[in-house]
C-alpha positions as CSV (number, residue, x, y, z in Angstrom):
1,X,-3.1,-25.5,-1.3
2,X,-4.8,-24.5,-4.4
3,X,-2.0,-21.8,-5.1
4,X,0.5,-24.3,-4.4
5,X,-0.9,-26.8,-6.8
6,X,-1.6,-24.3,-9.7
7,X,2.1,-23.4,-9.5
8,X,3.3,-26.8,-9.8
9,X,1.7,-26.5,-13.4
10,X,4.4,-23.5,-14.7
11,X,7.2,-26.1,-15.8
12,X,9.7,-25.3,-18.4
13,X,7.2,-22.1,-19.5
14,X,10.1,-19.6,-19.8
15,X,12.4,-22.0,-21.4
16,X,12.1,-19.8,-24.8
17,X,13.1,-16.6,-23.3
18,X,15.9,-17.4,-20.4
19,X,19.3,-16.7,-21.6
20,X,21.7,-19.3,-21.4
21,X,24.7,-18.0,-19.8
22,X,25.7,-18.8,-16.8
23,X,29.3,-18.0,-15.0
24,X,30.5,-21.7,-14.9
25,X,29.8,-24.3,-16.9
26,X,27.8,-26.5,-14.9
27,X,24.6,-28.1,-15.8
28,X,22.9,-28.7,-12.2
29,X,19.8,-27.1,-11.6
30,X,20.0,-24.1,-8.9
31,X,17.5,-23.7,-6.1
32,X,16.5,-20.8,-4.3
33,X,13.1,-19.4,-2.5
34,X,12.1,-15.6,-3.1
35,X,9.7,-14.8,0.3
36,X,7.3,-11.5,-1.0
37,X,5.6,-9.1,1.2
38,X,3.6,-6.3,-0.4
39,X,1.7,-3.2,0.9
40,X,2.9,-3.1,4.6
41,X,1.3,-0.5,6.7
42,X,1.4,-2.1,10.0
43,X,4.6,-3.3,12.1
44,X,2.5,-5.2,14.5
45,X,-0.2,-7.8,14.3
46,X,-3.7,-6.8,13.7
47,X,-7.2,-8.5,14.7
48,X,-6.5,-8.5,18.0
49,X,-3.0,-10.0,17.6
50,X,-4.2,-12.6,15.4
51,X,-3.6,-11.6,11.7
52,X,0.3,-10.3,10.3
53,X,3.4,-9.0,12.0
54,X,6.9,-8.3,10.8
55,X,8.2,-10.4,13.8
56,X,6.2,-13.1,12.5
57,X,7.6,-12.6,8.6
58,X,11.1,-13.3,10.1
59,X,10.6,-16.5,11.5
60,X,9.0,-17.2,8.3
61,X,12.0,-16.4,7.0
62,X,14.5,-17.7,9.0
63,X,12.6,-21.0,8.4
64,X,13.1,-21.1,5.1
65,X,16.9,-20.1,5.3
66,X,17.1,-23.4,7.2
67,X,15.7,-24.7,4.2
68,X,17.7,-23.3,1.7
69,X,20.4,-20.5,2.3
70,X,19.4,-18.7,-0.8
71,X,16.7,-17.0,0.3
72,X,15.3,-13.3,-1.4
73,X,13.1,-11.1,0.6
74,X,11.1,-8.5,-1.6
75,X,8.8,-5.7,-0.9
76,X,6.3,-5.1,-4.1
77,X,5.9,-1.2,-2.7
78,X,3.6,1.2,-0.6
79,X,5.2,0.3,3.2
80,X,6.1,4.4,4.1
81,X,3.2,5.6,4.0
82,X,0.6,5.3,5.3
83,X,-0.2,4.7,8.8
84,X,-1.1,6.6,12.1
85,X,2.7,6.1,13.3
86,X,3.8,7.6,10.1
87,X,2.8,11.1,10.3
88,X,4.1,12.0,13.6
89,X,7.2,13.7,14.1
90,X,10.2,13.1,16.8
91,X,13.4,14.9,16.9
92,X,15.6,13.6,14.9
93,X,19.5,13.7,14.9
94,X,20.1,17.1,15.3
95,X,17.3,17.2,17.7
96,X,14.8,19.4,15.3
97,X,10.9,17.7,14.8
98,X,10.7,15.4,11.6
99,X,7.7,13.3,10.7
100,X,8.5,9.5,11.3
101,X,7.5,9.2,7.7
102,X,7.8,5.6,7.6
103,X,10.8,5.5,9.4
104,X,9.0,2.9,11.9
105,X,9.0,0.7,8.5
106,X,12.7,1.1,7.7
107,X,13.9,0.3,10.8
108,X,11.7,-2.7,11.9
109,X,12.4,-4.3,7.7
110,X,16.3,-3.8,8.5
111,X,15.7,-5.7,11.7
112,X,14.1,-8.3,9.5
113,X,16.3,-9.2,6.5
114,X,14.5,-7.9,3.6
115,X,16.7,-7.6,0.5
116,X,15.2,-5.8,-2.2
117,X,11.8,-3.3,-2.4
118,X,10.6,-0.6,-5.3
119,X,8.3,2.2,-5.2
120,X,5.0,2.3,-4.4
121,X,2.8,4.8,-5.2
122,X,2.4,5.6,-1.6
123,X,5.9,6.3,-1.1
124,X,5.4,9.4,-2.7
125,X,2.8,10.8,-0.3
126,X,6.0,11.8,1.7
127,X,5.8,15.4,-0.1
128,X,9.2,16.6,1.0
129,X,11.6,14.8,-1.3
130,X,15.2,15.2,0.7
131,X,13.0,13.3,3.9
132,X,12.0,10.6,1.3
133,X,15.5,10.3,0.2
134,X,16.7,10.3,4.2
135,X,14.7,6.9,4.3
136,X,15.8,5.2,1.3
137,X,19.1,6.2,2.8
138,X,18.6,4.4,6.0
139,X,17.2,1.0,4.5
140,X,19.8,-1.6,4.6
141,X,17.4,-3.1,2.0
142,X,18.2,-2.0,-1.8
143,X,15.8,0.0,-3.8
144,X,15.0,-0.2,-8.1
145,X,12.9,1.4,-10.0
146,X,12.9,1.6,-13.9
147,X,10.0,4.5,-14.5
148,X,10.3,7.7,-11.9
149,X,12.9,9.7,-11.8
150,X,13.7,12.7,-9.3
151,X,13.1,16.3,-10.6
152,X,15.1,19.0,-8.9
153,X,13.8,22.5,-8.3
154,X,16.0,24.1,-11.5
155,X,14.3,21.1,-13.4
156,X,16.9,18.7,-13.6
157,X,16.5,15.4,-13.7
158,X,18.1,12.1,-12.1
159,X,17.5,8.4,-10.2
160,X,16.7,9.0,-6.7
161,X,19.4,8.4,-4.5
162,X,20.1,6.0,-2.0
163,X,23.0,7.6,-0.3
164,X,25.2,8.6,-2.2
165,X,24.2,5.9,-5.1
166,X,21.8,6.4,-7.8
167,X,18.8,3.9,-7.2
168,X,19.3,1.5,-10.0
169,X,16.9,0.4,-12.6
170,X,17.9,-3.3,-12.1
171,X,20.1,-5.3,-9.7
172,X,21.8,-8.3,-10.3
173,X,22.2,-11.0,-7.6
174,X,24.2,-13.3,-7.4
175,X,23.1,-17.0,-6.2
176,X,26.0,-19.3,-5.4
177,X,24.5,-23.7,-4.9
178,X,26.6,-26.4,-5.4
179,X,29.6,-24.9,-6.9
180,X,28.1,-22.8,-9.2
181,X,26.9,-19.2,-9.4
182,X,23.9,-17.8,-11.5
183,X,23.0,-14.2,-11.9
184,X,19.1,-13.4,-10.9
185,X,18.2,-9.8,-13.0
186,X,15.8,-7.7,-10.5
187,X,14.1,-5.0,-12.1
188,X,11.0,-2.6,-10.2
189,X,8.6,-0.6,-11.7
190,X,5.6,1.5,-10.0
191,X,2.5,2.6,-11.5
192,X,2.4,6.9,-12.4
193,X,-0.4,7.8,-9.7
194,X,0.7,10.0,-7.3
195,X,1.7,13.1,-8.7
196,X,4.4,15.6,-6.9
197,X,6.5,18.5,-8.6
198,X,9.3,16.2,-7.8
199,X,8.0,13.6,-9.6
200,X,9.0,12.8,-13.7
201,X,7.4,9.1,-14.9
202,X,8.3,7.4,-18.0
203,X,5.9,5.1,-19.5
204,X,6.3,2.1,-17.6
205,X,5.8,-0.4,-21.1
206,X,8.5,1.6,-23.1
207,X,10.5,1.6,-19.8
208,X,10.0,-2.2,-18.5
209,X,10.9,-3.2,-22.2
210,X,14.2,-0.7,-22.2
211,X,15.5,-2.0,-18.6
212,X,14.9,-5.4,-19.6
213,X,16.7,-5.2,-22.5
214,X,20.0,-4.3,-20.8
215,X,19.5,-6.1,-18.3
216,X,19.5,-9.8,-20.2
217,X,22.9,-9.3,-21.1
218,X,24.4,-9.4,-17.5
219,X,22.0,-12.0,-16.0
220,X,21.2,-15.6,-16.5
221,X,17.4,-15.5,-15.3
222,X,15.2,-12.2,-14.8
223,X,12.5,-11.2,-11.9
224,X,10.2,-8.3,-12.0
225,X,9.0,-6.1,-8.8
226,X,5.9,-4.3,-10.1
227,X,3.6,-1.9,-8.3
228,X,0.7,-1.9,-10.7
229,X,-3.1,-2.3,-10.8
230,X,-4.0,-6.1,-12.5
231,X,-4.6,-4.6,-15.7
232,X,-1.6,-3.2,-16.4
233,X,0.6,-6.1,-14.8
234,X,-1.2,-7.9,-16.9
235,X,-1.1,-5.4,-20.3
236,X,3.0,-4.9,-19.1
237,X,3.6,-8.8,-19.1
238,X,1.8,-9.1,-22.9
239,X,3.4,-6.2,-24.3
240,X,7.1,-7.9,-22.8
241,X,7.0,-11.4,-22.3
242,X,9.8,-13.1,-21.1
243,X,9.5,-12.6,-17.7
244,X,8.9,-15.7,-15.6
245,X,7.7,-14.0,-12.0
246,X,5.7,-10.2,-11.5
247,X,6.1,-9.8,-7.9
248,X,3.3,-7.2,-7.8
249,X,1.7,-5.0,-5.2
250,X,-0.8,-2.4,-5.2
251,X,-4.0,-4.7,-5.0
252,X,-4.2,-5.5,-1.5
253,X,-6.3,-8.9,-1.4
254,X,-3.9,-11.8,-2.5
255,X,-4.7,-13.2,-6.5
256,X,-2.2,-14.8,-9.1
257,X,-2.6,-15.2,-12.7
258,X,-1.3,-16.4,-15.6
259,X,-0.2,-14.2,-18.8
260,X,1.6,-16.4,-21.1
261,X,4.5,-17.6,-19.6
262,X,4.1,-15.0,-16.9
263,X,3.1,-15.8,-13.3
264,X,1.7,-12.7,-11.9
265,X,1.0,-12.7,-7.7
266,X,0.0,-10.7,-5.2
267,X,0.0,-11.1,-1.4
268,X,-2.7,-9.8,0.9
269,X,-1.5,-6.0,2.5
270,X,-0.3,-6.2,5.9
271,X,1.9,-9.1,5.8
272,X,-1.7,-11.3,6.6
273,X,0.1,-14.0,3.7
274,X,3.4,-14.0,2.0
275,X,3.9,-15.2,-0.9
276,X,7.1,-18.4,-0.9
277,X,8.3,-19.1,-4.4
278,X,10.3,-21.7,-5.1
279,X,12.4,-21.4,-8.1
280,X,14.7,-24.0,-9.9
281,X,16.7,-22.7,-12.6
282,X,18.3,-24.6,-15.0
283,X,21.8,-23.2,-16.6
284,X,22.5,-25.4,-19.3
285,X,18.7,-25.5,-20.6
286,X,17.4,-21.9,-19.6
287,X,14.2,-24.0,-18.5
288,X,12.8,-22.5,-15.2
289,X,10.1,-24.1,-12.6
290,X,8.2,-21.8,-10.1
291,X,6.5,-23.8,-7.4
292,X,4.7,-21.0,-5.1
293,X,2.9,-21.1,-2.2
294,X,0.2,-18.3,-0.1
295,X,1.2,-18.6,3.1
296,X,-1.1,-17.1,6.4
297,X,0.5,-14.8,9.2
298,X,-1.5,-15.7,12.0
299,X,-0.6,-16.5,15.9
300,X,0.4,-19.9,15.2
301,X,3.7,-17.8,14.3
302,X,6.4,-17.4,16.8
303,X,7.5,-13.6,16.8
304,X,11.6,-13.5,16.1
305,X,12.9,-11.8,19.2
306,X,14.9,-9.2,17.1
307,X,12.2,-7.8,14.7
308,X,9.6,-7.9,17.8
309,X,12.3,-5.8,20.1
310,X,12.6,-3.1,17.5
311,X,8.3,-3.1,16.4
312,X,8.1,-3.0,20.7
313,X,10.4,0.1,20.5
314,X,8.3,1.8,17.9
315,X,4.8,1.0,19.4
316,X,5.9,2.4,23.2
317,X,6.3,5.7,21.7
318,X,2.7,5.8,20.1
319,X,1.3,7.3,23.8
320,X,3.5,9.8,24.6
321,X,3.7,11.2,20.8
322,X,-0.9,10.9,20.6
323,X,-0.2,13.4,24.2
324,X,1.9,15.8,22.4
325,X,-1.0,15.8,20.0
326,X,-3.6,16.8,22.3
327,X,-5.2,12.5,22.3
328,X,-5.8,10.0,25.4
329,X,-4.7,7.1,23.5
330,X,-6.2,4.7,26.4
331,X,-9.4,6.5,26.2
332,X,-12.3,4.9,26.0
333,X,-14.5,6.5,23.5
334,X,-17.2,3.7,22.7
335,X,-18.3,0.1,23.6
336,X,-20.5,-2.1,21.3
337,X,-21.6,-5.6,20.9
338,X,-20.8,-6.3,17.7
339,X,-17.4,-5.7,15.6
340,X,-17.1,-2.4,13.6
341,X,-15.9,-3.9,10.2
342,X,-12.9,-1.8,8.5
343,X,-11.0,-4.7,6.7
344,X,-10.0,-3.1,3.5
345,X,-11.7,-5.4,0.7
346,X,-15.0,-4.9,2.6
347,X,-14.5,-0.8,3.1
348,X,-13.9,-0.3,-0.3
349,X,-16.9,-2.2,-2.0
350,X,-19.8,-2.3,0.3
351,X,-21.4,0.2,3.0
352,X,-20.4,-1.0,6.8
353,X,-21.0,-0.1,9.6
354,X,-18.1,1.7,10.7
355,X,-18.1,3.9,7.5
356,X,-22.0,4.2,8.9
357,X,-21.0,5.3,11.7
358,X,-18.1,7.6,10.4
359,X,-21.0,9.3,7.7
360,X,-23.2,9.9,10.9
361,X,-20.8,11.7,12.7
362,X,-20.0,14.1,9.2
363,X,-23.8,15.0,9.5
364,X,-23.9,15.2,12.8
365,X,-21.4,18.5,12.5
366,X,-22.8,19.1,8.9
367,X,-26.4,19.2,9.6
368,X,-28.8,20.0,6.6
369,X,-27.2,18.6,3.6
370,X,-28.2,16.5,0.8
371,X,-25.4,14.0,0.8
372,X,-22.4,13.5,2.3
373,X,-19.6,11.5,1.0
374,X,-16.0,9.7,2.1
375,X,-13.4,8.2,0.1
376,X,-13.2,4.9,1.8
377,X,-9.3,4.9,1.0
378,X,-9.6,7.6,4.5
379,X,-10.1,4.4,6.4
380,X,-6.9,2.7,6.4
381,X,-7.4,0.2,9.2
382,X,-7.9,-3.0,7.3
383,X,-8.6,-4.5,11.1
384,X,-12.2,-5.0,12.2
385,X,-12.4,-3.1,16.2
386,X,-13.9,-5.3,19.2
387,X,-15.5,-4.6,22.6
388,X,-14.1,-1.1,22.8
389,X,-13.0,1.7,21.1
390,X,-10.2,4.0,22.2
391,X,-9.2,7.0,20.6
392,X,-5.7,5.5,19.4
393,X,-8.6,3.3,17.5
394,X,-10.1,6.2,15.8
395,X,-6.8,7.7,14.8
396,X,-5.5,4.6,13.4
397,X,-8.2,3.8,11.2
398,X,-7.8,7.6,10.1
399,X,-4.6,8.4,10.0
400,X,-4.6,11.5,7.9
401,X,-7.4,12.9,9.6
402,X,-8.8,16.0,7.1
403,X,-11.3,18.8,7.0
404,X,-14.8,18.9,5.4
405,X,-16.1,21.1,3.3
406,X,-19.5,21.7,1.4
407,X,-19.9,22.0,-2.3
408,X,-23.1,23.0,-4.0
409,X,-23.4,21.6,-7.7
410,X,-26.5,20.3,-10.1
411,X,-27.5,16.9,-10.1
412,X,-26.0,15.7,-13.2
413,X,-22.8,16.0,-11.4
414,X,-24.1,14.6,-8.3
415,X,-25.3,11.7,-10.4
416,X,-21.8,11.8,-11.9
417,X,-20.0,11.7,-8.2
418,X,-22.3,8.7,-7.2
419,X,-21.7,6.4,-10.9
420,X,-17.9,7.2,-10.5
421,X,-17.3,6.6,-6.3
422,X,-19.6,3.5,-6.2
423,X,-18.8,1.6,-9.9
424,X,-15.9,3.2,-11.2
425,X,-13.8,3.3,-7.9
426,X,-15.3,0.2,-6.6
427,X,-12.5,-1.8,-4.8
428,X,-10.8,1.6,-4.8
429,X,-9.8,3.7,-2.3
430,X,-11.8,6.6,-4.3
431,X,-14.9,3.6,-3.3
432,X,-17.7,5.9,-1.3
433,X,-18.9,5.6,2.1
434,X,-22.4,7.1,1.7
435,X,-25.0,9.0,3.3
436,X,-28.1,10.3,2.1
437,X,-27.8,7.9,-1.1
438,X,-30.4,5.1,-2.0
439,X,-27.3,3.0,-3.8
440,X,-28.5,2.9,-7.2
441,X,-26.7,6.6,-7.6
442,X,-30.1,7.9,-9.4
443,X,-32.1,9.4,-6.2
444,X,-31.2,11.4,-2.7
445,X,-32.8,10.3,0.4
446,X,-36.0,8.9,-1.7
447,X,-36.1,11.4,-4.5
448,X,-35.1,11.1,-8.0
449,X,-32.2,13.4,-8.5
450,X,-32.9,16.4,-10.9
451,X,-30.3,17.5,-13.4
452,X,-30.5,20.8,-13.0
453,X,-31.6,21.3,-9.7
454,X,-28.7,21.9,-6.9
455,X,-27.6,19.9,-4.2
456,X,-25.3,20.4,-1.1
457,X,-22.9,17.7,-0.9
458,X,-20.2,17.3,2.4
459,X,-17.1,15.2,1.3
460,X,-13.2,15.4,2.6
461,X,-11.2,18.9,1.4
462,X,-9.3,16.2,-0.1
463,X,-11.8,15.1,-2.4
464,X,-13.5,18.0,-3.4
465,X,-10.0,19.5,-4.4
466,X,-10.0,16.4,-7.0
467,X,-7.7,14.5,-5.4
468,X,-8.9,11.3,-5.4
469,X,-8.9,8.9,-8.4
470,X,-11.7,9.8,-11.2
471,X,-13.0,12.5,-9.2
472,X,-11.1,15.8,-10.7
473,X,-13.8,17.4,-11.5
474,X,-14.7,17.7,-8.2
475,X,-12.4,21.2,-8.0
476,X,-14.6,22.8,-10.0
477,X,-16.7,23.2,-7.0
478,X,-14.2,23.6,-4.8
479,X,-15.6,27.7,-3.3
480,X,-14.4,28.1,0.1
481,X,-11.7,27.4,2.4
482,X,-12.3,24.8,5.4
483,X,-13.8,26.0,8.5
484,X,-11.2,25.2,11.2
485,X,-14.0,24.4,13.9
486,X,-17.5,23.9,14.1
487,X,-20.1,23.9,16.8
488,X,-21.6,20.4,17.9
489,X,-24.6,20.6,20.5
490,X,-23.0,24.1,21.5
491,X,-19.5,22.2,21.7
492,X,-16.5,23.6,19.7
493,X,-14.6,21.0,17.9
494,X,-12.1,20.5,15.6
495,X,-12.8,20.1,12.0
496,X,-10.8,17.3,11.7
497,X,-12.3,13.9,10.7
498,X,-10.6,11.5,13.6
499,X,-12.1,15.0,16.2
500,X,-15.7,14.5,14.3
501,X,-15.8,10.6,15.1
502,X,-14.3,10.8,18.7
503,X,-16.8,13.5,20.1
504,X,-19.6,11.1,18.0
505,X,-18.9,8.0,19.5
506,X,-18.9,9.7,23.4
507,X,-22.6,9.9,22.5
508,X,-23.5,6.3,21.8
C-alpha cells in the first residue's frame, strides 16, 4: 500500500514535457494499465510453490483486462538466460541438439500475453548470435532496443533481427478508449555489460536522448524500458527528462524512486511482485497521472490453465534431459533441519549457509589453501531448499556449473580481491561467498595478511579469467588450465561445481 499511495502523488508532473497531439480531437482523459515483469528466470513457482509463476502472472493479467481492455505487458530484460532448463539442449526442428537457451521462456511468455520486452544483459550470455536471433524470432512478444547493435563477422553492423525485421529502437502503440486513439512511444535500452564479439554499444545517454528525440514526433505520450543499475536509471532520467515511467530491470529486489518528473520502478526477479500502473493521459492538456501499485505472486493466485499447460510441458522434460546428463534428478543427496538460504538479496550481501556449505565442499576437493572464493552471482536460485535436497536442487541453484582453479598471488592483491568481492560488489553478483576470510578483508584464517608474502587462493575458472565485475585483474594470475577431475577420499570426481557439492552433501 505504501507504493500505491506514493504514486498517487505523481499528478500532472510530466505536463511540461508530453506533446500535445493526439489523432482526434477529443479532450477525454485515456485510461490504460501497463502490468511489468522484470528479471524472469523461473517458469514455475518457487518456495515450495508459494512465491511467483507465469501461470499466476496471467490471471493477473487477465484480471486486469476485465478491468480495462488496454492492458501492456512488459518485460524490463534478463528472462533467457539464465537458468538450469536453459543450458540444456533438445533436438530441435531438423532434429540436430540445440541448447534450450531460454526457449522454455519464449514459449511459456507467448502463452501468457506479454507485449513488449528489451535486452537484458543476460540475454547476451547466449554466445552464439544466429541461436539468440532464433529466439527473438519465435517471441510473439516485440523486442526494442536503442543502444546494441549486432556486429557481423566481416564487421558490419546492424539492429538485431526479429525475423526478418530489424528490432526497432522504439514502438508506437496505439491505445484506442472512448472513441479516441492516442499513440504510447515505447523505447528500451540495456546497460553495456556483457561483452561478446557480436556485440557494438552506443552510449546509452547520447542514445536514449537520440531515440527519444524521434520518437516525440510520432507519439502523443512516451514510456521507457530500461535495463540499468539505479545509478544510471537514475543519471539517464537527469541527463533526459521528460519521461514520465522507467520500467527498469536489472536490480532484482523491487524499489521505485523519484527523479524529477521521472518515476523509476523495479519489480522483484522471478515474477515474486509485478508491478500495475495505472496511467491516465490527458490529450488536450498533455498532463499525465501514474497511479502504481507492487503487487505479490503468491498461492493465493489461481494458475491460468494455458500458461500452466505449456510451464507443465517444459518442467516434464527436466528428468529425462538431467539422465542424458549423467544426474538422478529425484535423488536424494542431503536432509537437514533447517532451510539452506539462497534467496538472491541475502546470497549476494551476507555469508549463508548454503554458500557455507558450497565453500566447504571447494576445500573439501582443494585441500590446503589459503582462501577460497565464489562469486555469489554462481548461485542463481533465489529459493531457500527445505527438508531435502535432490540433485535437481544442486543443479538448479548452479546452473552453469564451472571448474576451479588455484592462483598464487601477494597479499596486496589478496587484500585487493577481498575490498572489491565484499564492498565493491556487494549486492552484486561479483558479491563473495568466503572461506578462510575473517570479513574485515585484512587477515586469513586469523593472520594479518602480508603484502608481499603469497597466498593460494581457489575461486571459479570464471573468475580468475576476470570475468566477473571489478575483478579483471584476476587474469593476471590466471597460470594453468583446469584439472578435469580430482580425487576426493580416493574418489574421482568431476571438477565441476554442481559434481563438488553433490558428492559433499552425500557425507552430511
Amino acid at each position: 500500500m505504501k507504493n500505491y499511495f506514493l504514486f498517487l502523488c505523481l499528478v500532472f508532473l510530466a505536463a511540461c514535457n508530453a506533446p500535445r497531439m493526439v489523432t482526434a480531437p477529443r479532450s477525454e482523459p485515456v485510461d490504460f494499465i501497463v502490468l511489468q515483469l522484470n528479471d524472469v528466470y523461473e517458469i514455475a513457482p518457487l518456495e515450495g510453490g508459494k512465491a511467483g509463476g507465469l501461470a499466476r502472472v496471467a490471471t493477473v493479467r487477465q484480471e486486469l483486462l476485465n478491468e480495462n481492455s488496454n492492458v501492456i505487458t512488459v518485460l524490463a530484460g534478463d528472462f533467457l538466460s539464465p537458468s538450469f532448463l536453459g543450458t540444456m539442449k533438445i533436438d530441435n526442428e531438423n532434429g540436430e541438439r540445440e541448447k534450450i537457451a531460454g526457449l522454455q521462456m519464449v514459449e511459456t511468455l507467448n502463452a501468457m500475453g506479454l507485449d513488449y520486452v528489451t535486452f537484458g544483459n543476460h540475454e547476451f550470455d547466449i554466445s552464439d548470435p544466429a541461436l539468440l536471433e532464433k529466439r527473438i524470432a519465435q517471441s510473439d512478444f516485440a523486442w526494442t532496443v536503442c543502444n546494441v547493435n549486432y556486429v557481423g563477422e566481416n564487421g558490419g553492423e546492424r539492429a538485431f533481427l526479429q525475423g526478418d525485421k530489424p528490432v526497432p529502437p522504439y514502438i508506437v502503440h496505439p491505445i484506442t478508449a472512448g472513441g479516441q486513439t492516442i499513440r504510447l512511444g515505447i523505447l528500451g535500452v540495456v546497460l553495456p555489460f556483457t561483452q561478446m564479439p557480436y556485440l557494438s554499444y552506443k552510449d546509452v545517454n547520447e542514445s536514449f536522448r537520440q531515440t527519444l528525440a524521434e520518437l516525440k514526433p510520432v507519439s502523443d505520450l512516451q514510456l521507457a524500458i530500461t535495463h540499468n543499475n539505479l545509478d544510471e536509471d537514475i543519471e539517464l532520467a537527469e541527463k533526459v527528462p521528460g519521461v514520465p515511467l522507467f520500467l527498469g530491470g536489472h536490480e532484482h529486489a523491487n524499489l521505485s524512486r523519484y527523479v524529477g518528473s521521472t518515476i523509476i520502478t523495479k519489480a522483484d526477479a522471478n515474477a515474486k511482485t509485478v508491478y500495475i500502473h495505472r496511467v491516465r493521459f490527458d490529450p488536450a492538456t498533455g498532463m499525465t497521472n501514474v497511479r502504481s501499485e507492487l503487487k505479490t505472486i503468491d498461492d493465493t493466485i489461481a494458475e491460468e490453465s494455458k500458461t500452466k499447460a505449456v510451464v507443465d510441458k517444459w518442467l516434464g522434460q527436466v528428468y529425462g534431459l538431467m539422465t542424458d546428463m549423467g544426474y538422478d534428478a529425484e535423488h536424494v543427496v542431503m536432509e537437514m533441519d533447517e532451510p539452506l538460504v539462497c534467496k538472491e538479496h541475502l546470497i549476494r550481501t551476507s555469508q549463508t549457509n548454503y554458500g557455507q556449505l558450497t565453500m566447504a565442499s571447494i576445500a573439501r576437493a582443494f585441500p590446503g589453501a589459503d582462501l577460497y572464493a565464489l562469486n555469489s552471482g554462481s548461485m542463481r536460485l533465489d529459493d531457500n531448499l527445505f527438508n531435502t535436497v535432490t540433485e535437481y536442487d544442486v543443479l538448479r541453484t548452479f546452473p552453469y556449473g564451472g571448474e576451479f582453479v588455484t592462483l598464487e598471488m601477494p597479499g596486496d592483491v589478496v587484500s585487493k580481491l577481498l575490498q572489491t568481492g565484499m564492498k565493491t560488489n556487494y549486492g552484486e553478483g561479483g558479491y563473495l561467498q568466503l572461506l578462510g576470510n575473517n570479513a574485515d578483508g585484512t587477515s586469513l584464517n586469523g593472520a594479518a595478511i602480508v603484502p608481499t608474502q603469497t597466498y593460494k587462493v581457489v575461486m571459479p575458472a570464471f573468475m580468475a579469467a576476470g570475468n566477473e565485475a571489478n575483478l579483471g585483474f584476476l587474469k593476471d594470475y590466471l597460470k594453468d588450465e583446469p584439472v578435469a577431475t580430482v580425487k576426493i577420499e580416493g574418489k574421482t570426481v568431476k571438477n565441476d561445481l554442481r559434481d563438488l557439492v553433490i558428492d559433499y552433501m552425500l557425507t552430511l
